[in-house]
N, C-alpha and C positions, 0 to 999 in steps of 0.2 A: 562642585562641578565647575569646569571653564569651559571656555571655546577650545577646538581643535586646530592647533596648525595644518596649512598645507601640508605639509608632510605628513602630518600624522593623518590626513584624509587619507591621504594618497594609500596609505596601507594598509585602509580596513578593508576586510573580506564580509559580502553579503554569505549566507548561508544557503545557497541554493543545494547544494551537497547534502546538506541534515533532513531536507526538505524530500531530496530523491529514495534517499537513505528508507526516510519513516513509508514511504508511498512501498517501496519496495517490498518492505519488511508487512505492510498492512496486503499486499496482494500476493504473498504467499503465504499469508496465514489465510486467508478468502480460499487458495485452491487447496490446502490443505484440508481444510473442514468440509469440501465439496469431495477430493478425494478421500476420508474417511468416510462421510454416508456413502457413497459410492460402493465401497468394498466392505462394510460392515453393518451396511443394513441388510435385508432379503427381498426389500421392496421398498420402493418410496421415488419422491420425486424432485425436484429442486430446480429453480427458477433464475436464471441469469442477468444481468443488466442487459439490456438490447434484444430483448424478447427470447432469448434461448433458452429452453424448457427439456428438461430430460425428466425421462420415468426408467424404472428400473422394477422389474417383478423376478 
């Protein structure tokens, strides 16, 4: 390992992009498995962040 020149500071990229990416990728899989009980159960219920609460008969 060494130190890093200024320059070669100056070039790295943080990861905030990989970071948006997985968040992304993690809240459409959340509304997918909420839109499957949804349409394929006959009844049932399911509970949301922030108190929203849906039933289905």
């Amino acid at each position: 390992m060494r130190e890093l020149t200024i320059e070669e500071i100056k070039t790295l990229k943080g990861g905030e992009l990989t970071v948006a990416a997985v968040l992304a990728v993690m809240v459409a899989a959340v509304v997918a498995v909420i839109i499957y009980r949804l349409f394929m159960s006959s009844s049932g219920s399911t509970t949301l962040p922030g108190g929203f609460k849906f039933e289905w008969e």
